[in-house]
mmCIF file of the N, C-alpha and C atoms, coordinates in Angstrom:
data_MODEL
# 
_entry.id   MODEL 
# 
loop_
_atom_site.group_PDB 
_atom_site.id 
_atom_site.type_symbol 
_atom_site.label_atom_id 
_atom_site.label_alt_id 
_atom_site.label_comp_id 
_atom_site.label_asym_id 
_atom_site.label_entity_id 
_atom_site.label_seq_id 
_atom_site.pdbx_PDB_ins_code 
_atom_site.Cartn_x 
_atom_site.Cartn_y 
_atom_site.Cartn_z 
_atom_site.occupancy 
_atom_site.B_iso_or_equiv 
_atom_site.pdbx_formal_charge 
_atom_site.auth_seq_id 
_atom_site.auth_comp_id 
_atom_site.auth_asym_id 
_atom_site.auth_atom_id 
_atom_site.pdbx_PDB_model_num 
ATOM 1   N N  . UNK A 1 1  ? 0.836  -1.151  0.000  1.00 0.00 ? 1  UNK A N  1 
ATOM 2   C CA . UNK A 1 1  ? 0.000  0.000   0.000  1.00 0.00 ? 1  UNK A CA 1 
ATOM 3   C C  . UNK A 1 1  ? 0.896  1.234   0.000  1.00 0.00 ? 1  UNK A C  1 
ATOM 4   N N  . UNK A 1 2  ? 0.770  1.908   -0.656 1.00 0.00 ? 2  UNK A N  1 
ATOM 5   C CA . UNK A 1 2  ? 1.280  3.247   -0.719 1.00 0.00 ? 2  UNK A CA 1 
ATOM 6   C C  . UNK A 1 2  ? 0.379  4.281   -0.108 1.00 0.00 ? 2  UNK A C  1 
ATOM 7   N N  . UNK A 1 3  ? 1.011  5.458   0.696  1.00 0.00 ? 3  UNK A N  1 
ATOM 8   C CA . UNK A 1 3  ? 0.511  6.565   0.889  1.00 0.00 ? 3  UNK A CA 1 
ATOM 9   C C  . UNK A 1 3  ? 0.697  7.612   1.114  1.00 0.00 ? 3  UNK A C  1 
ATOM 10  N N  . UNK A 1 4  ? 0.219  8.734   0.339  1.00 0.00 ? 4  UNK A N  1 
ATOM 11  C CA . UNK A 1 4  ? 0.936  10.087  -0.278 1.00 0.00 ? 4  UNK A CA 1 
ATOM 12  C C  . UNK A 1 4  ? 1.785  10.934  1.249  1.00 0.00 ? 4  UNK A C  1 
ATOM 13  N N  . UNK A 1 5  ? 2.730  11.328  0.885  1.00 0.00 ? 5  UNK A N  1 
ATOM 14  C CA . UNK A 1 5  ? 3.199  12.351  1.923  1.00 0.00 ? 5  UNK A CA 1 
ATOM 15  C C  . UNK A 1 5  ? 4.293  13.602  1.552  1.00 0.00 ? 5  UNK A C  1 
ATOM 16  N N  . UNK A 1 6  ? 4.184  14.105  2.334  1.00 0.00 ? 6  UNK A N  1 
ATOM 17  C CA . UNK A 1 6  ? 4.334  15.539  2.226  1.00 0.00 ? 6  UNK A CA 1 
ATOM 18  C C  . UNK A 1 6  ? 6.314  15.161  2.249  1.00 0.00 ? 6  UNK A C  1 
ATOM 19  N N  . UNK A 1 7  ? 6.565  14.411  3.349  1.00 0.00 ? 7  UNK A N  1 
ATOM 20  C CA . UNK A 1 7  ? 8.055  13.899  3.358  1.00 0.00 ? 7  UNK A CA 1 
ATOM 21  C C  . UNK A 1 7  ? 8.036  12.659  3.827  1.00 0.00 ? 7  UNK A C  1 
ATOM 22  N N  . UNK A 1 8  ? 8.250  12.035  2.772  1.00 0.00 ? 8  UNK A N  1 
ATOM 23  C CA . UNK A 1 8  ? 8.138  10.111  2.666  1.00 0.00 ? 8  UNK A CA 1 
ATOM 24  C C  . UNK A 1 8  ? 9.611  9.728   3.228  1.00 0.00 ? 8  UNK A C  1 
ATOM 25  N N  . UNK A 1 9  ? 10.379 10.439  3.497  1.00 0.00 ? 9  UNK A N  1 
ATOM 26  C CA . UNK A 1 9  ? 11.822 9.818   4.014  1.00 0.00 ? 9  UNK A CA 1 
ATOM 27  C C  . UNK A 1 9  ? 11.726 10.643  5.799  1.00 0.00 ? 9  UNK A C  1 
ATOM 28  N N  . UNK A 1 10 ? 10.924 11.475  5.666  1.00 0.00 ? 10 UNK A N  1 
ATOM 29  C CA . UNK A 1 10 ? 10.624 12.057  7.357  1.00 0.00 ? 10 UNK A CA 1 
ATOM 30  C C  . UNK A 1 10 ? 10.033 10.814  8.015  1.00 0.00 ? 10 UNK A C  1 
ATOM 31  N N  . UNK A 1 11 ? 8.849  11.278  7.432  1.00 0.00 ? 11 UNK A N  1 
ATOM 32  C CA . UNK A 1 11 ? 8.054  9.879   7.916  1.00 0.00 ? 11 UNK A CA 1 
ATOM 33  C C  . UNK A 1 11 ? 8.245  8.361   7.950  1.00 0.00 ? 11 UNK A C  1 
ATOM 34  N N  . UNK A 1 12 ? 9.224  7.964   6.880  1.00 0.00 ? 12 UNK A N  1 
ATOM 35  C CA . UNK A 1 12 ? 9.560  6.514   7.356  1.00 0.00 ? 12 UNK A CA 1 
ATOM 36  C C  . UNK A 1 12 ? 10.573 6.518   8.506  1.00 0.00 ? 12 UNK A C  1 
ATOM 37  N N  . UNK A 1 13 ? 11.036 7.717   8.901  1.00 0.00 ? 13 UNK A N  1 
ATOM 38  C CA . UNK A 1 13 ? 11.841 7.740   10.249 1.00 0.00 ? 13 UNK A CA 1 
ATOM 39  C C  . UNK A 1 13 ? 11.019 7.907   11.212 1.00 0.00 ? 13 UNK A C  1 
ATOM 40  N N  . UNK A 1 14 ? 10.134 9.050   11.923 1.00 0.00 ? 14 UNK A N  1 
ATOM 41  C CA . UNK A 1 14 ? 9.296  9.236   12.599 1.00 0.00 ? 14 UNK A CA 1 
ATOM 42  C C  . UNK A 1 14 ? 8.732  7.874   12.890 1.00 0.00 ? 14 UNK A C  1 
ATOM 43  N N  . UNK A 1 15 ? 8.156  7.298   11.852 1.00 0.00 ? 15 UNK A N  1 
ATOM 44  C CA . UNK A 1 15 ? 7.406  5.650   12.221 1.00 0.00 ? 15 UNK A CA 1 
ATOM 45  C C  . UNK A 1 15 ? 8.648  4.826   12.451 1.00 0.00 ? 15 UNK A C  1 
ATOM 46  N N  . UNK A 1 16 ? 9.703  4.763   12.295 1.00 0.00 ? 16 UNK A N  1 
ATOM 47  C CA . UNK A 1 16 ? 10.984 3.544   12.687 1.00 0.00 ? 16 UNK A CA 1 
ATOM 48  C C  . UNK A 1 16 ? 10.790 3.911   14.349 1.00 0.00 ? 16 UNK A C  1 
ATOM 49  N N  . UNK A 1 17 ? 11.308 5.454   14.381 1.00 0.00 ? 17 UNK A N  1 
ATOM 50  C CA . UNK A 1 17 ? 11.243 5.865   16.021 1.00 0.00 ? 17 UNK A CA 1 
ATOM 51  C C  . UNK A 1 17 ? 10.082 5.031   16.887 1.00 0.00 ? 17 UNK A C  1 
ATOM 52  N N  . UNK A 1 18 ? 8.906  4.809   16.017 1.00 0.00 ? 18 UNK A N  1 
ATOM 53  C CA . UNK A 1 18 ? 8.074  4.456   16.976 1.00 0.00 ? 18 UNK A CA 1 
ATOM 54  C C  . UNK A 1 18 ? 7.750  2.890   16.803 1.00 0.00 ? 18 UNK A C  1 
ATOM 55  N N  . UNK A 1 19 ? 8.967  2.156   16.159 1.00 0.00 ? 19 UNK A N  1 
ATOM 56  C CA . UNK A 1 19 ? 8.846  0.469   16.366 1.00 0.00 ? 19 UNK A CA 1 
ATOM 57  C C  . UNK A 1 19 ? 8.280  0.114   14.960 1.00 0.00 ? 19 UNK A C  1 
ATOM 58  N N  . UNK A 1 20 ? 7.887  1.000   14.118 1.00 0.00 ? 20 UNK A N  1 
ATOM 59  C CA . UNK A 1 20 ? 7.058  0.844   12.853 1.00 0.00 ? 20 UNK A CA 1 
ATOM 60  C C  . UNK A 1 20 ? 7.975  0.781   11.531 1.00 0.00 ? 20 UNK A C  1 
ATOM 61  N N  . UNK A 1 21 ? 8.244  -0.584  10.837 1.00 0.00 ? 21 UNK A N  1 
ATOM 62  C CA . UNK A 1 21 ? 8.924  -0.649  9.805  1.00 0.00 ? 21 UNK A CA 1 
ATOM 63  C C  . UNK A 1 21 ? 8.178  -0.402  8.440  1.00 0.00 ? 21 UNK A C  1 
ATOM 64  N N  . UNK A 1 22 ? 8.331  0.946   8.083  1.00 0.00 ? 22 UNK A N  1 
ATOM 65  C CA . UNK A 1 22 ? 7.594  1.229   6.195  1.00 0.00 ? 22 UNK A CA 1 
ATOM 66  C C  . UNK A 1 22 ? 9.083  1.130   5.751  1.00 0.00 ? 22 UNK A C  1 
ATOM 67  N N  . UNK A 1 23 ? 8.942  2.259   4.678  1.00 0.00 ? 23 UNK A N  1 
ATOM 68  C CA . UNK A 1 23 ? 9.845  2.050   3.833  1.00 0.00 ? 23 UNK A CA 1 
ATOM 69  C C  . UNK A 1 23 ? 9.102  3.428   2.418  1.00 0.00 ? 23 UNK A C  1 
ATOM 70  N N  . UNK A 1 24 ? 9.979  3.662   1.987  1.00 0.00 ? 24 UNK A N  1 
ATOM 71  C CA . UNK A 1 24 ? 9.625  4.859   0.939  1.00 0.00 ? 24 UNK A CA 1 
ATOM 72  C C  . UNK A 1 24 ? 9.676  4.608   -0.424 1.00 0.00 ? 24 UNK A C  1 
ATOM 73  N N  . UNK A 1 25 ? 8.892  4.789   -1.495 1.00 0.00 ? 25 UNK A N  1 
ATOM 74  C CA . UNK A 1 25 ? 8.565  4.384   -2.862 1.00 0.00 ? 25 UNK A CA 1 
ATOM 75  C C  . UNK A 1 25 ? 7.890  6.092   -3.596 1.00 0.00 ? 25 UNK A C  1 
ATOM 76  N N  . UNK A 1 26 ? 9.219  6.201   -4.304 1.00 0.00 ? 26 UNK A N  1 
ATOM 77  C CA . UNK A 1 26 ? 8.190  7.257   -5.145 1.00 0.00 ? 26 UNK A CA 1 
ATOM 78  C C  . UNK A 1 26 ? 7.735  8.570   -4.281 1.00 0.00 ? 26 UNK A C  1 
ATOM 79  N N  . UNK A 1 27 ? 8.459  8.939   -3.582 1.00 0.00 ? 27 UNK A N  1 
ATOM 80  C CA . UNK A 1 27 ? 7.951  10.224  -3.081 1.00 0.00 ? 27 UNK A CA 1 
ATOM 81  C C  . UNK A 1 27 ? 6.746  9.837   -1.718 1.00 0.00 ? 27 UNK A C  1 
ATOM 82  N N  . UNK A 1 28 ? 6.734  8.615   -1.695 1.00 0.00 ? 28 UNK A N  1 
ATOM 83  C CA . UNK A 1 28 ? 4.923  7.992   -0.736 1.00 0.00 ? 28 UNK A CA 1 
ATOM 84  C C  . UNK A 1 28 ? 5.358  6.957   -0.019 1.00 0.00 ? 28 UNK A C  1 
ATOM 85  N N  . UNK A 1 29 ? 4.710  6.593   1.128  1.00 0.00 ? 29 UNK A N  1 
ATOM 86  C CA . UNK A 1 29 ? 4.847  5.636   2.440  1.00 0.00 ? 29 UNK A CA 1 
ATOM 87  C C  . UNK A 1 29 ? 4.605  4.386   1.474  1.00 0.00 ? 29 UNK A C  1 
ATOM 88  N N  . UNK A 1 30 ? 5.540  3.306   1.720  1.00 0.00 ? 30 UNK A N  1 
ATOM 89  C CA . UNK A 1 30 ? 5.145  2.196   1.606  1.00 0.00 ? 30 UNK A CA 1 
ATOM 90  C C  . UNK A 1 30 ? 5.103  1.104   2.679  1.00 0.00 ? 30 UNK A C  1 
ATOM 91  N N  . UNK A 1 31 ? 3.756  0.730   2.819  1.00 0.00 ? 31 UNK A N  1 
ATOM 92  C CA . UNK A 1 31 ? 3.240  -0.222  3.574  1.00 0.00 ? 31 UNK A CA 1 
ATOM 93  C C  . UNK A 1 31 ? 2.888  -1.430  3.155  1.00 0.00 ? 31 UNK A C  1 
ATOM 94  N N  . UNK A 1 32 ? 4.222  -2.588  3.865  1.00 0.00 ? 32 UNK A N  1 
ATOM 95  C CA . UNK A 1 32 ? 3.382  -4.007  3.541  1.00 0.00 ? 32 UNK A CA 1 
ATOM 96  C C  . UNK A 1 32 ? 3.204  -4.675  4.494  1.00 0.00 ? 32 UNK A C  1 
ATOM 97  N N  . UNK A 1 33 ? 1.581  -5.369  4.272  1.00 0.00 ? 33 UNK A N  1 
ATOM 98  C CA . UNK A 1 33 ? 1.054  -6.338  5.247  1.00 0.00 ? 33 UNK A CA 1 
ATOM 99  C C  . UNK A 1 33 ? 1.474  -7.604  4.768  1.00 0.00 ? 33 UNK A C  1 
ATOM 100 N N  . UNK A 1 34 ? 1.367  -8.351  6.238  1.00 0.00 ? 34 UNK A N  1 
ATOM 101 C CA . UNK A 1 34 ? 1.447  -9.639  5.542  1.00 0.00 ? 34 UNK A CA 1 
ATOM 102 C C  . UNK A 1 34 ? 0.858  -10.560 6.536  1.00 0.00 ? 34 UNK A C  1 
ATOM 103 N N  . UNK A 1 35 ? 0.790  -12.160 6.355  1.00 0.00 ? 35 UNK A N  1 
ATOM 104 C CA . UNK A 1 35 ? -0.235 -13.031 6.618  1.00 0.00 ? 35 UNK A CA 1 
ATOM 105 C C  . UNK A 1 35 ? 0.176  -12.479 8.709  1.00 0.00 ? 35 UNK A C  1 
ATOM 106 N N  . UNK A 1 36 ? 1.312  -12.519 9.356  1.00 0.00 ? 36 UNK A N  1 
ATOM 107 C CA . UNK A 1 36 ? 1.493  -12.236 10.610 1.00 0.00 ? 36 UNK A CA 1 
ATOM 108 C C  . UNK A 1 36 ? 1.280  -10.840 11.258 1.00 0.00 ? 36 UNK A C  1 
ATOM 109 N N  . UNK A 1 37 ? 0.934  -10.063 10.350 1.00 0.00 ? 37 UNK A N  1 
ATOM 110 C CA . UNK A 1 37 ? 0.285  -8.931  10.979 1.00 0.00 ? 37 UNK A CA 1 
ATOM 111 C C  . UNK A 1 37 ? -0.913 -9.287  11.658 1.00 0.00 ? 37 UNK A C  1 
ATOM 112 N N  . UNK A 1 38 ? -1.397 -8.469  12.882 1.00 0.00 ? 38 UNK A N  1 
ATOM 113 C CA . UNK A 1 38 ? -2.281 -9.045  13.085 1.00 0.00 ? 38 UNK A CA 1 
ATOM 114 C C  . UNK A 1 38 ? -3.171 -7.526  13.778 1.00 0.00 ? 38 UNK A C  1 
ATOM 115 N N  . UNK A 1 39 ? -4.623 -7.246  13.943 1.00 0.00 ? 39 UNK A N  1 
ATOM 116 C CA . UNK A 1 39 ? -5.186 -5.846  14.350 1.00 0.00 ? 39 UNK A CA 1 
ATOM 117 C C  . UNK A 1 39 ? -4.214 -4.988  15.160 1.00 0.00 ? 39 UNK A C  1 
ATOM 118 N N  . UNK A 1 40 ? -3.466 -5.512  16.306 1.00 0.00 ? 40 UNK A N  1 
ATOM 119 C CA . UNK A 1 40 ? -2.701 -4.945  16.946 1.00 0.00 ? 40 UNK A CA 1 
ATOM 120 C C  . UNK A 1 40 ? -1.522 -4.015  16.132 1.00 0.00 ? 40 UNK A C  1 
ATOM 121 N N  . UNK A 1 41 ? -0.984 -4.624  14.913 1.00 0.00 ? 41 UNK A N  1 
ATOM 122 C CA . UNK A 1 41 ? 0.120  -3.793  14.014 1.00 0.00 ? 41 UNK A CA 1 
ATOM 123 C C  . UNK A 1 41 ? -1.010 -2.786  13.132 1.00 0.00 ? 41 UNK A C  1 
ATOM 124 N N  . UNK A 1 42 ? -2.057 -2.978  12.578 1.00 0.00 ? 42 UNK A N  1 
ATOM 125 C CA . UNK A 1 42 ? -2.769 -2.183  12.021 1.00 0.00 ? 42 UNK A CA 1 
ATOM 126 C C  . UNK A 1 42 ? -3.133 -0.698  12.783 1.00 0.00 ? 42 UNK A C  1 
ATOM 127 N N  . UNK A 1 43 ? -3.128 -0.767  14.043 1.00 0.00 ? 43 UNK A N  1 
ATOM 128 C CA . UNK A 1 43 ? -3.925 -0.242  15.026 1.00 0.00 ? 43 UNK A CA 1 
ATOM 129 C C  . UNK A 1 43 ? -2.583 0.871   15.501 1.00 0.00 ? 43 UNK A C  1 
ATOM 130 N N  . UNK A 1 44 ? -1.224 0.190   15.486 1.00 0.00 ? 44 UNK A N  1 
ATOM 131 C CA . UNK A 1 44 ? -0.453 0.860   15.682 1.00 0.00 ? 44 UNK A CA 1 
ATOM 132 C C  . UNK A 1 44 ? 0.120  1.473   14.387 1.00 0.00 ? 44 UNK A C  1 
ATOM 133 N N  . UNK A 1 45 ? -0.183 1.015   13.499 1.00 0.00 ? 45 UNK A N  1 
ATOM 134 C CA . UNK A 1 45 ? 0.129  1.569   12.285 1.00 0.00 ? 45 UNK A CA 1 
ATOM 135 C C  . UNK A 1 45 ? -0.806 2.816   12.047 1.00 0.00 ? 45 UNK A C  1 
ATOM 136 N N  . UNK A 1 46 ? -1.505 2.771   12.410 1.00 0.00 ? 46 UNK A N  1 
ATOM 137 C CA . UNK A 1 46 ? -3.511 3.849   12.589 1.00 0.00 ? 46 UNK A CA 1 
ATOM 138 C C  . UNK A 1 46 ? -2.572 4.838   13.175 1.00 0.00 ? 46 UNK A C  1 
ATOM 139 N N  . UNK A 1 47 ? -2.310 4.703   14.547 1.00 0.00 ? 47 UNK A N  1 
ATOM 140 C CA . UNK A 1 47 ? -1.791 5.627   15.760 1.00 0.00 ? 47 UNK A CA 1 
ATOM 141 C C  . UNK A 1 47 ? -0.650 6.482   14.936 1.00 0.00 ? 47 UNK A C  1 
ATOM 142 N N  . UNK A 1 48 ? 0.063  6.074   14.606 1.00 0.00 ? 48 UNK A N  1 
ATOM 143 C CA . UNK A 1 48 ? 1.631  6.301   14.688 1.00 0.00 ? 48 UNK A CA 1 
ATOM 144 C C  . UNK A 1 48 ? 1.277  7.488   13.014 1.00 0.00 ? 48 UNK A C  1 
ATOM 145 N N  . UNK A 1 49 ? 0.322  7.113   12.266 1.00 0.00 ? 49 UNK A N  1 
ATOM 146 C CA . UNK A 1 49 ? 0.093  8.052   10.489 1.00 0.00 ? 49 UNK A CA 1 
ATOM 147 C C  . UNK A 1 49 ? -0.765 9.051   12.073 1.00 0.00 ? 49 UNK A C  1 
ATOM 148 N N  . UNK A 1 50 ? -1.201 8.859   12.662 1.00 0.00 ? 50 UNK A N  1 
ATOM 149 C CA . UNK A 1 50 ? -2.149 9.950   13.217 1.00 0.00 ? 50 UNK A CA 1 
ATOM 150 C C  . UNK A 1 50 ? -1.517 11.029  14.065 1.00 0.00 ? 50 UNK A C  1 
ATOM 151 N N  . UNK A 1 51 ? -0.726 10.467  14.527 1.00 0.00 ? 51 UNK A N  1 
ATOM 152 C CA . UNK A 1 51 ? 0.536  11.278  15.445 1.00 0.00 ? 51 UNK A CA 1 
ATOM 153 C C  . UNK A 1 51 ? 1.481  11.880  14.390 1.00 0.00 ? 51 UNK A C  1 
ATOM 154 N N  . UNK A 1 52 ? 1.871  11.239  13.052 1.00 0.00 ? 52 UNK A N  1 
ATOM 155 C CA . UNK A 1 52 ? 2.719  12.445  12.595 1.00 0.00 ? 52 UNK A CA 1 
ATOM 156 C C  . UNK A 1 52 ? 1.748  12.596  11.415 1.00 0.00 ? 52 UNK A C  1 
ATOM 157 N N  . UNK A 1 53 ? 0.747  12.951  11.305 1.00 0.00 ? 53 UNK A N  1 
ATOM 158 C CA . UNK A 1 53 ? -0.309 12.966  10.431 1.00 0.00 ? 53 UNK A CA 1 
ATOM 159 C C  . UNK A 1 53 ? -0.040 14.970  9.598  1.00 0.00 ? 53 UNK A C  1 
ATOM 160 N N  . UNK A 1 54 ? 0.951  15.388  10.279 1.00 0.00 ? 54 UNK A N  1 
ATOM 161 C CA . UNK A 1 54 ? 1.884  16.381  9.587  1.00 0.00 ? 54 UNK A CA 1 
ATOM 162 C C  . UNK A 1 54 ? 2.645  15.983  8.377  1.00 0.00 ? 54 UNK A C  1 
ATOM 163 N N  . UNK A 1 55 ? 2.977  14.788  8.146  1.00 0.00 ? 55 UNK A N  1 
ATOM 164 C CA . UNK A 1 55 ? 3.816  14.594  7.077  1.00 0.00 ? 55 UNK A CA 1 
ATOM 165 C C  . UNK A 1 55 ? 2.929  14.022  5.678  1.00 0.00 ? 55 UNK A C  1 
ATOM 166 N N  . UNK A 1 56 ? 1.863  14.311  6.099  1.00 0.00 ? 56 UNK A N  1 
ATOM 167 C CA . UNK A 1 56 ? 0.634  13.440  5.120  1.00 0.00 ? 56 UNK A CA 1 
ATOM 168 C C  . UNK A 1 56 ? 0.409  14.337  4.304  1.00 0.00 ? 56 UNK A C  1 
ATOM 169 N N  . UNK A 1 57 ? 0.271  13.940  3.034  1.00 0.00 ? 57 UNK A N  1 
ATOM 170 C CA . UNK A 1 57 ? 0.024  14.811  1.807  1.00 0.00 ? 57 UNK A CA 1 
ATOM 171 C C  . UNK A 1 57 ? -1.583 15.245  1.630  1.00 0.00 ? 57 UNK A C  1 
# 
């Protein structure tokens, strides 16, 4: 999943700081799920775009 941001290399730091592994594609957050994610990583993944929800395009 990709998602637009204002600074896609800010923000994949900001989310590392907070235990959260993305990664940057193209100027935009890249997010991958996979079969061991489970609501708890979604939920913190929710939190963590909402807290720096400054870097969101």
């Amino acid at each position: 999943m990709s998602i637009p941001s204002s600074d896609a290399e800010a923000l994949v730091g900001a989310l590392a700081d907070d235990g959260i592994v993305t990664s940057s594609r193209d100027g935009n957050l890249r997010v991958s799920l996979h079969g061991y994610n489970d609501d708890r990583d979604i939920d913190r993944l929710m939190a963590g775009l909402a807290r720096h929800r400054h870097l969101l395009a």
